[in-house]
C-alpha positions in Angstrom: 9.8 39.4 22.5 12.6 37.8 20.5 12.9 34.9 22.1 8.5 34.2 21.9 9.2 34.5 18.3 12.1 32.3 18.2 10.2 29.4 20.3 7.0 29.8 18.3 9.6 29.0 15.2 11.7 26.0 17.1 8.5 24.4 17.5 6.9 24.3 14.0 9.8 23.4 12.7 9.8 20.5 14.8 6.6 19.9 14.1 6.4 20.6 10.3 9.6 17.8 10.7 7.5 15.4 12.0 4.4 15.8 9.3 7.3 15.0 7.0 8.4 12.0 8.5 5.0 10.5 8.9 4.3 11.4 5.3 7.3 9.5 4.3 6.1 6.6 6.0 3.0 6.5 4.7 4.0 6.7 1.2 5.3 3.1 0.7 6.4 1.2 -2.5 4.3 -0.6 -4.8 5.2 -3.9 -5.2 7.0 -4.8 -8.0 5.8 -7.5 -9.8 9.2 -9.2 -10.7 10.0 -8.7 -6.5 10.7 -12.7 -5.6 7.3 -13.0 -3.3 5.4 -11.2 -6.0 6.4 -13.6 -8.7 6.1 -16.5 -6.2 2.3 -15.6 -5.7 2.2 -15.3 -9.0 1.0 -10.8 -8.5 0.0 -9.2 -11.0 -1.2 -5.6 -10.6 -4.0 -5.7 -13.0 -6.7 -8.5 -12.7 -7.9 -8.1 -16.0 -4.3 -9.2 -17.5 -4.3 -12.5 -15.2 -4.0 -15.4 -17.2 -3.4 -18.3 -13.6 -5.9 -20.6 -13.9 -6.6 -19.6 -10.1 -8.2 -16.5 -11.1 -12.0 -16.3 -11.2 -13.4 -12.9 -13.0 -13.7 -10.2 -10.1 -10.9 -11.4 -8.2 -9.0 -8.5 -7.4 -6.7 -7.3 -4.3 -9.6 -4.0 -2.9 -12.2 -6.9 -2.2 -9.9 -9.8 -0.9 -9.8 -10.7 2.5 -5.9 -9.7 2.8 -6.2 -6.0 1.7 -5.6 -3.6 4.3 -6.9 -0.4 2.4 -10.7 0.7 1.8 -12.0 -1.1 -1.1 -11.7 2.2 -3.0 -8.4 2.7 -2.8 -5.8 2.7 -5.8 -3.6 0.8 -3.4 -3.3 -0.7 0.4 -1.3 -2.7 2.2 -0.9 -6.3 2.6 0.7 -8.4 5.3 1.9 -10.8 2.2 4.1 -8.2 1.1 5.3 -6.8 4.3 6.3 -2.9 3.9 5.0 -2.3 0.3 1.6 -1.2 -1.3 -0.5 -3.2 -3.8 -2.5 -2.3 -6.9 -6.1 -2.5 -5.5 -7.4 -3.7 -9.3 -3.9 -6.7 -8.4 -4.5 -9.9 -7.5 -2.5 -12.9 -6.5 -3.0 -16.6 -6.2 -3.3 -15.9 -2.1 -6.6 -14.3 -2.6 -9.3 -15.0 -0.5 -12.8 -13.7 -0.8 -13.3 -11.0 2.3 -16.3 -12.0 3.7 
């Protein structure tokens, strides 16, 4: 009976390791925006504060063609910024309208 017991526990605590690793994952960094490719594409993490003459009102990372998250989301990925999460109200001067 012990040993049922001791399996049943082996194996959620491998599991319950695994739910933490892929949570880890998940949960990337924002970009900073004094990072070199940030401050090279000219990111800003709020829209609103964008003052690149670039930027058209409404720009913003959740409805550019590059985003990788739902338009609703706070944040997504982008394959500009390889491994890191931007602001979905962000933009940069790679924005391009998602069609």
């Amino acid at each position: 009976m012990k040993q049922t017991n001791r399996r049943v526990f082996m194996m959620q605590v491998a599991l319950g390791g695994t739910a933490l690793a892929a949570t880890q994952a998940m949960a990337q960094a924002m970009v900073n925006e004094k990072d070199p490719q940030a401050a090279a594409l000219a990111y800003a993490a709020d829209a609103t504060k964008v003052k690149n003459p670039k930027y058209a009102a409404g720009q913003k990372c959740s409805n550019c063609a590059l985003y990788q998250g739902k338009a609703t989301d706070a944040a997504g990925g982008c394959p500009l910024f390889a491994g890191k999460q931007v602001a979905g109200a962000g933009w940069c001067n790679a924005y391009a309208k998602k069609a």
